[in-house]
mmCIF file of the C-alpha atoms, coordinates in Angstrom:
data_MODEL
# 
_entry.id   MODEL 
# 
loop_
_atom_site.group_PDB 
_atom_site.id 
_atom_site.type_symbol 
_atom_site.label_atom_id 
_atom_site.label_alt_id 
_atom_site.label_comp_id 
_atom_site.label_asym_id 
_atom_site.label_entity_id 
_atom_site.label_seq_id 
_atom_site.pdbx_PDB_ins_code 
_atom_site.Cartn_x 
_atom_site.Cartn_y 
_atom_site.Cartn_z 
_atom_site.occupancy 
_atom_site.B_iso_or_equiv 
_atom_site.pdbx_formal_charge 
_atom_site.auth_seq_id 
_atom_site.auth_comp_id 
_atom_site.auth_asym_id 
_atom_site.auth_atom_id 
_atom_site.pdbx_PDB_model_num 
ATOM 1  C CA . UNK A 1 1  ? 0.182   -8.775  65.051 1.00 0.00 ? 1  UNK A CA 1 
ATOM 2  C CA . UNK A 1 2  ? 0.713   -10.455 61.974 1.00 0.00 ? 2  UNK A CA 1 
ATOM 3  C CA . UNK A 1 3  ? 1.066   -14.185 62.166 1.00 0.00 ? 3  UNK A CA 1 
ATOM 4  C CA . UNK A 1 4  ? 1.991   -16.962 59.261 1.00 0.00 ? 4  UNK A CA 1 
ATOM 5  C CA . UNK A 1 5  ? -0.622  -18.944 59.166 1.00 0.00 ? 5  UNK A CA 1 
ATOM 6  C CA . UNK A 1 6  ? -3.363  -19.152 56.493 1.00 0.00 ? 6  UNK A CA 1 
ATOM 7  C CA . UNK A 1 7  ? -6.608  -20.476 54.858 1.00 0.00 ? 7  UNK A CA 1 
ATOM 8  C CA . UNK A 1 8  ? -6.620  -22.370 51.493 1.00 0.00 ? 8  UNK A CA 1 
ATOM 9  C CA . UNK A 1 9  ? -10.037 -23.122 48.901 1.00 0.00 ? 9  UNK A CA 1 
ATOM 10 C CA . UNK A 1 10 ? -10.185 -24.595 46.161 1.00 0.00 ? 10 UNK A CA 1 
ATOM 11 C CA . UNK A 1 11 ? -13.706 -24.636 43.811 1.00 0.00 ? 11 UNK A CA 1 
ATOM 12 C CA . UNK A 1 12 ? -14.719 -27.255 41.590 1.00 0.00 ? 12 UNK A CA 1 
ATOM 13 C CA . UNK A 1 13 ? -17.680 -26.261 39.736 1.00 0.00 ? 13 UNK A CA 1 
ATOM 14 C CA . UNK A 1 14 ? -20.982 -28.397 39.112 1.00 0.00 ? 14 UNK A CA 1 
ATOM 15 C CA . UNK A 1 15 ? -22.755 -27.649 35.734 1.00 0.00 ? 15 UNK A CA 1 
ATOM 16 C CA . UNK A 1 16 ? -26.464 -26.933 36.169 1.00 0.00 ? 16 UNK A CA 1 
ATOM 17 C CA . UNK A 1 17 ? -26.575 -26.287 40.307 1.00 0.00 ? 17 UNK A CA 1 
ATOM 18 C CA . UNK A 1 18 ? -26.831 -23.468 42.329 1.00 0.00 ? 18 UNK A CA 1 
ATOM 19 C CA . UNK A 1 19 ? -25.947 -24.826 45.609 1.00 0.00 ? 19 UNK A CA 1 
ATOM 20 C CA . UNK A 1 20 ? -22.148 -25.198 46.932 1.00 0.00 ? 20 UNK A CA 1 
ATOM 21 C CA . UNK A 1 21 ? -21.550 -28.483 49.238 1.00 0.00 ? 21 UNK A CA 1 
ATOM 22 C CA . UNK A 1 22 ? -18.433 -27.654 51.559 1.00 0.00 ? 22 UNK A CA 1 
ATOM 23 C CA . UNK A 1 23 ? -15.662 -29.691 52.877 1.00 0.00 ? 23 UNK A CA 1 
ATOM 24 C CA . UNK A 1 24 ? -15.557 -29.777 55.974 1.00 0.00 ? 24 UNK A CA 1 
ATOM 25 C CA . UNK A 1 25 ? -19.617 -29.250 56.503 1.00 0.00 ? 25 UNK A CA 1 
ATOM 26 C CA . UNK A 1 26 ? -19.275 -27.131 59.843 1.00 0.00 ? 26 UNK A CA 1 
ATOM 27 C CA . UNK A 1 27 ? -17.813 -23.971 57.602 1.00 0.00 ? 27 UNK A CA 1 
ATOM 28 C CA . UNK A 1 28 ? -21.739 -22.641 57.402 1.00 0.00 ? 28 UNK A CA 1 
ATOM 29 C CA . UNK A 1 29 ? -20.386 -19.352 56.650 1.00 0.00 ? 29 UNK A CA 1 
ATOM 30 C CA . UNK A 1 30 ? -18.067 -20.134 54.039 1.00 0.00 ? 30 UNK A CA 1 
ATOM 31 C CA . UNK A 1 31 ? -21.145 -21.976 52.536 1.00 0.00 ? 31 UNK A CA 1 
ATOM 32 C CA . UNK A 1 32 ? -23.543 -19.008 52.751 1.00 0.00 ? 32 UNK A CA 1 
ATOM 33 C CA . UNK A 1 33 ? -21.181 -16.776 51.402 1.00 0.00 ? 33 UNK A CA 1 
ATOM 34 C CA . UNK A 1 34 ? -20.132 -19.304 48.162 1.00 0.00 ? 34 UNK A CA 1 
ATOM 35 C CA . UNK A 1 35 ? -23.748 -19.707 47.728 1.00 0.00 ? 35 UNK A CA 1 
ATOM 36 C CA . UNK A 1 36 ? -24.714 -15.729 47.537 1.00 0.00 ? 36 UNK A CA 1 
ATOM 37 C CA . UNK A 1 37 ? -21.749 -15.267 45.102 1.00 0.00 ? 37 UNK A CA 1 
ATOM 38 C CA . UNK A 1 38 ? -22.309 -18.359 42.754 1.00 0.00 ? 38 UNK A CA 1 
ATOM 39 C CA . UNK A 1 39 ? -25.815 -16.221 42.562 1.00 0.00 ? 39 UNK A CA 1 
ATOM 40 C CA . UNK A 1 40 ? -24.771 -13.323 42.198 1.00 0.00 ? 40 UNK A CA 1 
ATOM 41 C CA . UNK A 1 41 ? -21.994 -13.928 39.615 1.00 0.00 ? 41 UNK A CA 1 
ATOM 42 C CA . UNK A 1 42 ? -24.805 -16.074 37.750 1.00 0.00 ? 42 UNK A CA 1 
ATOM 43 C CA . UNK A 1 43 ? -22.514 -19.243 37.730 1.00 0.00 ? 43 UNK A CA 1 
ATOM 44 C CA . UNK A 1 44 ? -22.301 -22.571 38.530 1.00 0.00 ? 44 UNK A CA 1 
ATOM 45 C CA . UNK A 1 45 ? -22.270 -23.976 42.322 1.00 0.00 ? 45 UNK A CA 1 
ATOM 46 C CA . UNK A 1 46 ? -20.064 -26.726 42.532 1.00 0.00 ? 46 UNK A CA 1 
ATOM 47 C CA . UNK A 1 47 ? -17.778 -28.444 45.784 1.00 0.00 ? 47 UNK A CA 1 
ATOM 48 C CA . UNK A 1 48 ? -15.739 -25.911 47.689 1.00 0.00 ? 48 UNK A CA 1 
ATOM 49 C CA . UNK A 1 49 ? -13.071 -27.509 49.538 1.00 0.00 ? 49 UNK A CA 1 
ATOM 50 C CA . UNK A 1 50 ? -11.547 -25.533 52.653 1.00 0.00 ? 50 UNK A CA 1 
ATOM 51 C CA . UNK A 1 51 ? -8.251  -26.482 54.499 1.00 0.00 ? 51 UNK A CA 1 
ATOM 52 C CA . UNK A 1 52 ? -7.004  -23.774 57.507 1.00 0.00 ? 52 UNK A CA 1 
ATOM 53 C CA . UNK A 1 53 ? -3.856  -23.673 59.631 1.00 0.00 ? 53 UNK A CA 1 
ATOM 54 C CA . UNK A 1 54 ? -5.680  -21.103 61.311 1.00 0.00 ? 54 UNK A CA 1 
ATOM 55 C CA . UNK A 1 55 ? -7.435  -23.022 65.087 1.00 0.00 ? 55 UNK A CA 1 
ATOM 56 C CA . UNK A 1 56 ? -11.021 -22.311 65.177 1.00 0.00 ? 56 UNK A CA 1 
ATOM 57 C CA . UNK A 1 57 ? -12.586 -20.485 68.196 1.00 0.00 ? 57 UNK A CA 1 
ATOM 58 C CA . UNK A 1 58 ? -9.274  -18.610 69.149 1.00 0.00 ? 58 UNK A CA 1 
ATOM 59 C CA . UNK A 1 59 ? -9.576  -14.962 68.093 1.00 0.00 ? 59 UNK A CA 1 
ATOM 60 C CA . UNK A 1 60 ? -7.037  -15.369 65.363 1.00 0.00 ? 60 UNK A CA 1 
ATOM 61 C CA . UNK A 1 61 ? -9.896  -15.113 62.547 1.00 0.00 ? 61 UNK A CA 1 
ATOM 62 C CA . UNK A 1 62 ? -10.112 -18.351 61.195 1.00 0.00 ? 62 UNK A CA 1 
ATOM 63 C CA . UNK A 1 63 ? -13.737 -17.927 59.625 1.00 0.00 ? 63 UNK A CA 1 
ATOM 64 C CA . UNK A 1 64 ? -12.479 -14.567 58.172 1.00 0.00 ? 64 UNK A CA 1 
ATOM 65 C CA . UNK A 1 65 ? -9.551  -16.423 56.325 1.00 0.00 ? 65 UNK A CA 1 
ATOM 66 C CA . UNK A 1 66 ? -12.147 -18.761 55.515 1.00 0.00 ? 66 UNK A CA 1 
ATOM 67 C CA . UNK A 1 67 ? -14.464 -16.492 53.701 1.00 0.00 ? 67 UNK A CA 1 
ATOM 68 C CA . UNK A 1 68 ? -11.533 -14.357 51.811 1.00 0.00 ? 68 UNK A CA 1 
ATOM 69 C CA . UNK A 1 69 ? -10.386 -17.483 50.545 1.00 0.00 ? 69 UNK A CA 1 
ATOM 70 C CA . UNK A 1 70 ? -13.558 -19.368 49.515 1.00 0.00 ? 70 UNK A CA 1 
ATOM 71 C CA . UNK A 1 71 ? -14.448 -16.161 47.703 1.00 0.00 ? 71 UNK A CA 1 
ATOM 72 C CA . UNK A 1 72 ? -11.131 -15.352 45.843 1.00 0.00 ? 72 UNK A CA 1 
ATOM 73 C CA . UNK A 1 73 ? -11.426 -19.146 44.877 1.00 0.00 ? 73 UNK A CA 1 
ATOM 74 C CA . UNK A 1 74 ? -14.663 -19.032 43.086 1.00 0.00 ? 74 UNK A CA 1 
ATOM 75 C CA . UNK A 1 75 ? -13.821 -15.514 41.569 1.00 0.00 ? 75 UNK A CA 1 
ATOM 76 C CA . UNK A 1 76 ? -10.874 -17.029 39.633 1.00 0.00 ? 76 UNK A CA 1 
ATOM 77 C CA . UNK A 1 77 ? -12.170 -20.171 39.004 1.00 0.00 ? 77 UNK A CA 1 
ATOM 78 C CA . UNK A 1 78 ? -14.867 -17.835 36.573 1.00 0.00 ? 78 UNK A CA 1 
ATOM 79 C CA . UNK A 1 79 ? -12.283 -15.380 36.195 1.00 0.00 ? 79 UNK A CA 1 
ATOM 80 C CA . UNK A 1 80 ? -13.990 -12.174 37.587 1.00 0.00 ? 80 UNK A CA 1 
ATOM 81 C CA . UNK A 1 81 ? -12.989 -9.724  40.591 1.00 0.00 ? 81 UNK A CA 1 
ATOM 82 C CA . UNK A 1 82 ? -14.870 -9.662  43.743 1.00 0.00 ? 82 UNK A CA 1 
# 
């Protein structure tokens, strides 16, 4: 059942770090996964900021949302595919 409601990222890169600091702190996997793919792409960590119309701890995939976002965000911001 498709429903309209949806997760946003945006990345702002730090020169020179590896780690990824996330807004709001309690998205742990939305860290984890930023973290792996700064790594993995070889770039920059940086701030990744996550805002979600999606209610957390109701089946409706929030921390899914969360994850496609915060990784299509740091793909473009280094303009690669993921």
């Amino acid at each position: 059942m498709p429903i309209a409601l949806f997760a946003q990222t945006h990345f702002m890169p730090i020169a020179g770090t590896r780690s990824v600091t996330v807004y709001p702190s309690h998205k742990v996997k939305a860290k984890r996964l930023a973290e792996n793919l700064v790594i993995a792409l070889g770039a920059s960590g940086g701030i990744l900021l996550l805002q979600s119309q999606l209610p957390e701890g109701k089946g409706l995939a929030s921390s899914s949302a969360d994850l496609v976002a915060a990784a299509r965000s740091i793909a473009c911001c280094f303009t690669c595919r993921v």
